[in-house]
N, CA, C and O atoms as CSV, one atom per row, in Angstrom:
chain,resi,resn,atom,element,x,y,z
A,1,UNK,N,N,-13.745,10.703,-4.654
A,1,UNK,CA,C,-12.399,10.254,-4.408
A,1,UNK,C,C,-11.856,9.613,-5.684
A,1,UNK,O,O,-12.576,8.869,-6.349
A,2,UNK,N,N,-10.565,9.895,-6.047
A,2,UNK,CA,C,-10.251,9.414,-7.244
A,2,UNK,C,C,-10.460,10.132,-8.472
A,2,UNK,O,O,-10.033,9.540,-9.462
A,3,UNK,N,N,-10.939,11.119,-8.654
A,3,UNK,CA,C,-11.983,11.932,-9.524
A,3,UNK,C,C,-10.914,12.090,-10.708
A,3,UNK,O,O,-11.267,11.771,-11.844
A,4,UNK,N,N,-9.553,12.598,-10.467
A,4,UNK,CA,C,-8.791,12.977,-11.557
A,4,UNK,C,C,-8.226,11.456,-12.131
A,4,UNK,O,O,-7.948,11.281,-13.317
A,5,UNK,N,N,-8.096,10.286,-10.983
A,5,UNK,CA,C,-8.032,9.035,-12.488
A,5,UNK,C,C,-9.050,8.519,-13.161
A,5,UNK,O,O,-9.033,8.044,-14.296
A,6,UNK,N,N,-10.299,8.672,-12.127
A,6,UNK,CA,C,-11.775,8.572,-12.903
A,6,UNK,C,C,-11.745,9.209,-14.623
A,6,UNK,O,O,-11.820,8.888,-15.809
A,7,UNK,N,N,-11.657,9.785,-14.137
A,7,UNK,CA,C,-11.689,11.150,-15.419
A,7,UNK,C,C,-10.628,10.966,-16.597
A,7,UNK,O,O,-10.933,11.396,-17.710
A,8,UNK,N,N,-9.360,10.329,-16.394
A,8,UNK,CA,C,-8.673,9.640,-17.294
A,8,UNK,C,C,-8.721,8.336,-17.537
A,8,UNK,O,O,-7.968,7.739,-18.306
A,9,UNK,N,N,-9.749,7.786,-16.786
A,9,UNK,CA,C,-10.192,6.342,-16.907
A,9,UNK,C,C,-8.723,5.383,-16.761
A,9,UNK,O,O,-8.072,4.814,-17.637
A,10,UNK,N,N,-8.465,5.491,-14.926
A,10,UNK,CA,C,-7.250,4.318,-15.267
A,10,UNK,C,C,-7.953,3.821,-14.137
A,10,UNK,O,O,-8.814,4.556,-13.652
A,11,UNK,N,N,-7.763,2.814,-13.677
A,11,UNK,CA,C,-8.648,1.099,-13.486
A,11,UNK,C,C,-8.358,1.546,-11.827
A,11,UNK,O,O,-7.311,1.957,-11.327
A,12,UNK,N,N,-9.427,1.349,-11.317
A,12,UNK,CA,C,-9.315,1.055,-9.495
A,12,UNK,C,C,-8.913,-0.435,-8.658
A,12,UNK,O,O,-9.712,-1.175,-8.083
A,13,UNK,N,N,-7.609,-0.591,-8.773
A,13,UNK,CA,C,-7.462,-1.873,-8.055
A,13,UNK,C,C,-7.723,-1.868,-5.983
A,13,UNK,O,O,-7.722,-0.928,-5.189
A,14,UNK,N,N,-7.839,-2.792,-5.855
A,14,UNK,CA,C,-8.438,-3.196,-4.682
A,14,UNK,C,C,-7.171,-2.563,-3.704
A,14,UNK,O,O,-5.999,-2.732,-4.043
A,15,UNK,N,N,-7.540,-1.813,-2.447
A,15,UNK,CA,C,-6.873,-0.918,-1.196
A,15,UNK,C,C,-5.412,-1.946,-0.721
A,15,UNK,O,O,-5.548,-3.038,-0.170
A,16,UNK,N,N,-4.891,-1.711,-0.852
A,16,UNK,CA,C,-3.609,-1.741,0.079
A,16,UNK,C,C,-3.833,-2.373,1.558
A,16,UNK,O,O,-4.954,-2.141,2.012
A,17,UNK,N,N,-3.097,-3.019,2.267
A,17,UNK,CA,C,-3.584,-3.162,3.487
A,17,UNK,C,C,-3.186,-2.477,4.350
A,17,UNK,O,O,-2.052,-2.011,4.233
A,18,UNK,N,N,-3.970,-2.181,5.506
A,18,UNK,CA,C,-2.798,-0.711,6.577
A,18,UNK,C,C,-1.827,-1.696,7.531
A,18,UNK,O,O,-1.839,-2.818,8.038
A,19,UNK,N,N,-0.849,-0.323,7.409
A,19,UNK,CA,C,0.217,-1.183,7.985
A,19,UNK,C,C,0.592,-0.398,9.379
A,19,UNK,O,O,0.110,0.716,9.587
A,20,UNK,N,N,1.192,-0.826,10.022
A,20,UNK,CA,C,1.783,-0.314,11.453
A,20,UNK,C,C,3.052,-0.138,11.490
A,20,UNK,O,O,3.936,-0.965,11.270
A,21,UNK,N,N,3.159,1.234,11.846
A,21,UNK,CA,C,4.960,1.842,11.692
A,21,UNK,C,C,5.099,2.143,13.585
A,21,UNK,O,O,4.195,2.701,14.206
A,22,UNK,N,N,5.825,1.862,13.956
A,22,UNK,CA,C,6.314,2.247,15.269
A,22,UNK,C,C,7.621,3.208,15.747
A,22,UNK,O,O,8.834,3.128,15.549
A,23,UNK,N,N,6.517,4.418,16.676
A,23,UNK,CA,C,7.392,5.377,17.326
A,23,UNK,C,C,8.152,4.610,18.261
A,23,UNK,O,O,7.681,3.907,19.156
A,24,UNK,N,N,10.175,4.908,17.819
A,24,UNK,CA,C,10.460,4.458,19.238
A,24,UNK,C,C,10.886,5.503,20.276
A,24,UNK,O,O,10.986,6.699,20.000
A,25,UNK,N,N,11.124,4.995,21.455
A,25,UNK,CA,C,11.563,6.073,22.464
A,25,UNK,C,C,12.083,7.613,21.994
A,25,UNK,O,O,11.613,8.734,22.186
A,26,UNK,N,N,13.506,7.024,21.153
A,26,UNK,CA,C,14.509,8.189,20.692
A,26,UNK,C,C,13.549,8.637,19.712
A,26,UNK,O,O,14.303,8.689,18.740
A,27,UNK,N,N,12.680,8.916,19.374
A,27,UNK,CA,C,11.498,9.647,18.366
A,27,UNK,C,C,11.931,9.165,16.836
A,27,UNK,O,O,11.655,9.870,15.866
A,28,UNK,N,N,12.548,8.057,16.724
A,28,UNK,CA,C,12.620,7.556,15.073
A,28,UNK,C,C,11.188,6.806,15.107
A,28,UNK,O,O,10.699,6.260,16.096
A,29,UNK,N,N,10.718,6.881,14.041
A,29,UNK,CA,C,9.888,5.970,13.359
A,29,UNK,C,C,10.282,5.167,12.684
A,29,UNK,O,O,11.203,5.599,11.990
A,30,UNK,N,N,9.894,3.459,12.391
A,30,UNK,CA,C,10.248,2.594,11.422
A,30,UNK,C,C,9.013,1.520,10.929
A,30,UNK,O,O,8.039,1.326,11.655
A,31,UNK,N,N,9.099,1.160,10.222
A,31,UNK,CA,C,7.804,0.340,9.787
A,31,UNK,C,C,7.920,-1.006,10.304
A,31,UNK,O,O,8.825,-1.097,11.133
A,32,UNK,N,N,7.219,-2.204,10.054
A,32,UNK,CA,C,7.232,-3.427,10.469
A,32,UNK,C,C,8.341,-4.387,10.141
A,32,UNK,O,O,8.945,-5.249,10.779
A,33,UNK,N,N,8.395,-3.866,8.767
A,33,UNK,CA,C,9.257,-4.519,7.688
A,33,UNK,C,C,10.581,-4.198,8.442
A,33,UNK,O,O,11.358,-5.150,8.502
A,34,UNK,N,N,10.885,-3.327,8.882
A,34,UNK,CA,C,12.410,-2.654,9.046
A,34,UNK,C,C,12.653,-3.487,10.526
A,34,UNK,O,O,13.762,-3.783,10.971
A,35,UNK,N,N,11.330,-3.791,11.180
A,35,UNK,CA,C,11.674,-4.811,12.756
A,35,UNK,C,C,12.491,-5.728,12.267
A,35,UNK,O,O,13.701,-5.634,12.472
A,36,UNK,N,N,11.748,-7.162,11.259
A,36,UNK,CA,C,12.576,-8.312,11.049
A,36,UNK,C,C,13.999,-7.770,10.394
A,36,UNK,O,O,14.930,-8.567,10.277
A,37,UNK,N,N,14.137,-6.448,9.987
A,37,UNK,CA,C,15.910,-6.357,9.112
A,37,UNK,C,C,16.345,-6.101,10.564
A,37,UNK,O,O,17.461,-6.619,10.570
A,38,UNK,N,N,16.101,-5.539,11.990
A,38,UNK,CA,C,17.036,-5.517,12.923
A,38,UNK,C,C,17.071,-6.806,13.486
A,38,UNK,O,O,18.107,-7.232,13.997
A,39,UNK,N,N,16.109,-7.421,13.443
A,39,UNK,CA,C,16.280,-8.806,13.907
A,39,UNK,C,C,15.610,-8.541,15.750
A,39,UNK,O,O,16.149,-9.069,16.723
A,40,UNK,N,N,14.491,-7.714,15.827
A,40,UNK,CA,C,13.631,-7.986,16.886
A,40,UNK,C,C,12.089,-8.485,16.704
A,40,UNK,O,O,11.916,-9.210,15.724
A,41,UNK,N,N,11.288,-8.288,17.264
A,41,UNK,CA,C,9.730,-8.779,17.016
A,41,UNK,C,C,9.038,-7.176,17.079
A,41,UNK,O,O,9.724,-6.267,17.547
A,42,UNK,N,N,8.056,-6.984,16.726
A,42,UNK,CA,C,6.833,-6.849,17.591
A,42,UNK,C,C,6.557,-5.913,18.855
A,42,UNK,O,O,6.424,-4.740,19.205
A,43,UNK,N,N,6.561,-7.406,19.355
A,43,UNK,CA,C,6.682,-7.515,20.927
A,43,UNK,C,C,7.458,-7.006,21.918
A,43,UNK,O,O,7.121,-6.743,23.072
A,44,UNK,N,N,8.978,-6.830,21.172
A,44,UNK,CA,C,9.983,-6.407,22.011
A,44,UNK,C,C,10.185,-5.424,21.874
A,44,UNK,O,O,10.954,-4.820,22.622
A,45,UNK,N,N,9.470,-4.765,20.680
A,45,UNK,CA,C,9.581,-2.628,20.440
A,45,UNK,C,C,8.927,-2.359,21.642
A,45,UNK,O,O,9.508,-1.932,22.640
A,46,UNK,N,N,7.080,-2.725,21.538
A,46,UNK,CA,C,5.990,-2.205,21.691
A,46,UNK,C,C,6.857,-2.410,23.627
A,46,UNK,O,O,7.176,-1.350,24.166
A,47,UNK,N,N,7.122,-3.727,24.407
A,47,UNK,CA,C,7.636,-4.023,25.659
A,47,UNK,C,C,8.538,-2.844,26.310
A,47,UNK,O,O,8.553,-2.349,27.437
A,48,UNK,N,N,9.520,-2.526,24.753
A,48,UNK,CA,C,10.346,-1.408,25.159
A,48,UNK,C,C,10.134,0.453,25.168
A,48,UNK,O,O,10.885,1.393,25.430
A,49,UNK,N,N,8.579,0.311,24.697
A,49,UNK,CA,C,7.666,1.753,24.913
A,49,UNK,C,C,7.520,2.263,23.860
A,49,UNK,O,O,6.954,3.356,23.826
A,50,UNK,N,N,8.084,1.507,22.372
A,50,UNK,CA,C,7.416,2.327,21.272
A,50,UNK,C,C,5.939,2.308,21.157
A,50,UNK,O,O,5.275,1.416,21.684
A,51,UNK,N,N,5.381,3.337,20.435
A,51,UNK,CA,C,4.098,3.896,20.214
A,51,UNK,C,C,3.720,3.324,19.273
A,51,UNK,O,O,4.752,3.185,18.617
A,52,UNK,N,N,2.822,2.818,18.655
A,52,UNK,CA,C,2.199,2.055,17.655
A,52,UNK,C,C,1.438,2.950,17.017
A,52,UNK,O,O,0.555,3.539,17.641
A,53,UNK,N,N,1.723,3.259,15.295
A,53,UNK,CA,C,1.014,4.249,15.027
A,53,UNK,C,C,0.457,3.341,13.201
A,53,UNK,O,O,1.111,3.067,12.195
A,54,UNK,N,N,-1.002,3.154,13.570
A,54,UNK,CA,C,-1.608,2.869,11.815
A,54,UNK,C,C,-1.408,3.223,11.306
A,54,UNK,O,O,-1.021,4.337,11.659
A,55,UNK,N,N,-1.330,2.993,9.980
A,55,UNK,CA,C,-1.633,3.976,8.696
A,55,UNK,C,C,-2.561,3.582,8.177
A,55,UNK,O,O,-2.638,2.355,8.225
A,56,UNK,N,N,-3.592,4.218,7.520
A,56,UNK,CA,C,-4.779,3.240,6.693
A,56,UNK,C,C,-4.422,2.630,5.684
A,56,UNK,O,O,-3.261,2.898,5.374
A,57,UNK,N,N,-5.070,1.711,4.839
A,57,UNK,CA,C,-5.120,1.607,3.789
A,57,UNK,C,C,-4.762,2.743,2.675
A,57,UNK,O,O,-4.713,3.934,2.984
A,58,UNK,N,N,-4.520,2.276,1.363
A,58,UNK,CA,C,-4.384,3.071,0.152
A,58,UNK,C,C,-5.050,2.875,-0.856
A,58,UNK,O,O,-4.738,1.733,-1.191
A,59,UNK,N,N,-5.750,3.244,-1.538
A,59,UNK,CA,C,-6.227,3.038,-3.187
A,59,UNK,C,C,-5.187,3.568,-3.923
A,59,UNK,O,O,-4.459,4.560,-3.939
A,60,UNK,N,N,-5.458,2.170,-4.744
A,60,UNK,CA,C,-4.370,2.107,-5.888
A,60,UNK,C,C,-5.104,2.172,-7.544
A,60,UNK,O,O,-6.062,1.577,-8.037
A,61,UNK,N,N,-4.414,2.902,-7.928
A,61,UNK,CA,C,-5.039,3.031,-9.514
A,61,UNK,C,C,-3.748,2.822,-10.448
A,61,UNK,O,O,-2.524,2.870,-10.330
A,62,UNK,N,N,-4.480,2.625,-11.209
A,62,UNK,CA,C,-3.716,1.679,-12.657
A,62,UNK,C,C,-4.258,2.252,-13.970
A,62,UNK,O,O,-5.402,2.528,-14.332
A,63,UNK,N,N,-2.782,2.359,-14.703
A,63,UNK,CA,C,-2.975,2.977,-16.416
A,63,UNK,C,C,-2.343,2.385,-17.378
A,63,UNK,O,O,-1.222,2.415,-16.869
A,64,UNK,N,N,-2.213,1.941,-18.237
A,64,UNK,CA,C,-1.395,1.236,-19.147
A,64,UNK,C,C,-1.579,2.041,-20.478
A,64,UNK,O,O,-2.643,2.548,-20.836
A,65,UNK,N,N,0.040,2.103,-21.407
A,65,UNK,CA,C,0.476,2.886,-22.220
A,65,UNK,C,C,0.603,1.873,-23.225
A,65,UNK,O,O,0.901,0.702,-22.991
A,66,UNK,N,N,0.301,2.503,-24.665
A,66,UNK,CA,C,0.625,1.424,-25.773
A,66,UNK,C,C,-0.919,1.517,-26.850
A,66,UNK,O,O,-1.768,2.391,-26.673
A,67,UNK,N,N,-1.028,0.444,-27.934
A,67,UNK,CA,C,-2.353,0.697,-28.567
A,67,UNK,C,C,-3.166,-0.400,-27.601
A,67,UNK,O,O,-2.707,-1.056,-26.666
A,68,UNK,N,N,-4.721,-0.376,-28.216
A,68,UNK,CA,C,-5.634,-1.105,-27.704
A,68,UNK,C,C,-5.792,-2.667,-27.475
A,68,UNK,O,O,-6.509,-3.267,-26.675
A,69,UNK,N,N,-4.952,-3.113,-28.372
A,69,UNK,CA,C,-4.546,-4.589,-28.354
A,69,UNK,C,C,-3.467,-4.641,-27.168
A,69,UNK,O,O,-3.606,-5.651,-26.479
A,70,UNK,N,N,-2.416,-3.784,-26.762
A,70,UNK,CA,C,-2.457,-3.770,-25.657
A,70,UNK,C,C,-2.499,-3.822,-24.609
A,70,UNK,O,O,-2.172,-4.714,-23.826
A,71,UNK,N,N,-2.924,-2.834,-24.468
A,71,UNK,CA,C,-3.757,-2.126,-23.080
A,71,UNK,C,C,-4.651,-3.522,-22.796
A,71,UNK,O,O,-4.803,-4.108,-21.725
A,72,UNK,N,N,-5.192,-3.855,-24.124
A,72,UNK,CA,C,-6.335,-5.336,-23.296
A,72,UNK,C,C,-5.576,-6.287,-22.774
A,72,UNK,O,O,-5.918,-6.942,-21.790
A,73,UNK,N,N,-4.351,-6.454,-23.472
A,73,UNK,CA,C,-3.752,-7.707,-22.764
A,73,UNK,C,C,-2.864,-7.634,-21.312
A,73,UNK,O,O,-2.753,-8.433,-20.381
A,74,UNK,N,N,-2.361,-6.464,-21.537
A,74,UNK,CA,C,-1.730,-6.029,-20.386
A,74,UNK,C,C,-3.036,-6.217,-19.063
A,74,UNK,O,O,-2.749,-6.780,-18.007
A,75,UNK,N,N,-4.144,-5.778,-19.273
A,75,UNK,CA,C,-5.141,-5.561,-18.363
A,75,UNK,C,C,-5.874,-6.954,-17.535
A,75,UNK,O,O,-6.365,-7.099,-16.415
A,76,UNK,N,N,-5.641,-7.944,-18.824
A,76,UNK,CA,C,-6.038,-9.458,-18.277
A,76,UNK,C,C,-4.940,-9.820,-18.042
A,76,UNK,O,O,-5.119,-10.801,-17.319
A,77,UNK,N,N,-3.943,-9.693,-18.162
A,77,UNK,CA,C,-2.974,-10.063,-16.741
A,77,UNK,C,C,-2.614,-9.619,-15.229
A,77,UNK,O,O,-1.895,-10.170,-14.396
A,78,UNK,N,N,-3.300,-8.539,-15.176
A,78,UNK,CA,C,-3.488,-7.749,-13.956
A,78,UNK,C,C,-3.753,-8.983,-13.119
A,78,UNK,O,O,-4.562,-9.846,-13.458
A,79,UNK,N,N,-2.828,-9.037,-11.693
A,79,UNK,CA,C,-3.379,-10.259,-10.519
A,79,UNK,C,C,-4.645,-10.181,-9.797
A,79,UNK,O,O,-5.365,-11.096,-9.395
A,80,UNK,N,N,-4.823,-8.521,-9.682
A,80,UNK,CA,C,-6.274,-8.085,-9.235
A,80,UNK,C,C,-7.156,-7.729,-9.856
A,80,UNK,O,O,-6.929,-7.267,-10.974
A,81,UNK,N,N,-8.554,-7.815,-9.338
A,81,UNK,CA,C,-9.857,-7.793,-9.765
A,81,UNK,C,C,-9.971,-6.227,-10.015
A,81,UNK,O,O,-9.536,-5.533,-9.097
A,82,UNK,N,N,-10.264,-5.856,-10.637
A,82,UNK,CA,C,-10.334,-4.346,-11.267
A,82,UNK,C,C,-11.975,-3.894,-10.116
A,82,UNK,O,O,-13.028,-4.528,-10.054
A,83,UNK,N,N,-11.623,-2.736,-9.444
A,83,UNK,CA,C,-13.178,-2.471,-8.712
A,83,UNK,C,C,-13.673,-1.640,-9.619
A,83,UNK,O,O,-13.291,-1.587,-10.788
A,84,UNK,N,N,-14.591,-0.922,-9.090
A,84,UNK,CA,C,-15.678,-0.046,-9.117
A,84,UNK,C,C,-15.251,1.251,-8.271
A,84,UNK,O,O,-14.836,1.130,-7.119
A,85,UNK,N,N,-15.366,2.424,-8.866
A,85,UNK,CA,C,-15.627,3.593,-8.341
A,85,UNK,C,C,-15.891,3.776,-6.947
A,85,UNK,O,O,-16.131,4.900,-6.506
């Protein structure tokens, strides 16, 4: 997994968290985020029969452009811990 940024060597930062998008009745989908912009909860989709649908997580990869002096500094400012393969 990852094989083609492996292979260009750009940095594995730590997964995304999964998020929950909800089917409603009329067959729109919307994400969580888009509940608080209508100004309902949660509670009051899922009450009113939308479908609750996960998404997993994501891996995220990272590349930085420029010379080596750089790329290093840009890289120790990164907020996350750089993983492993």
């Amino acid at each position: 997994m990852g094989t083609v940024y492996q292979s260009c060597n750009w940095l594995r930062l730590p997964n995304t968290r999964s998020v929950e998008n909800f089917k409603l009745t009329d067959g729109k989908s919307i994400s969580e985020r888009s509940l608080r912009l209508r100004g309902t909860t949660r509670q009051n989709v899922i009450d009113q029969g939308a479908e609750v649908i996960v998404r997993s997580a994501k891996r995220k990869y990272v590349t930085f452009a420029g010379d080596k002096r750089e790329r290093k500094k840009l890289q120790a400012a990164l907020r996350s811990e750089v993983q492993p393969y």
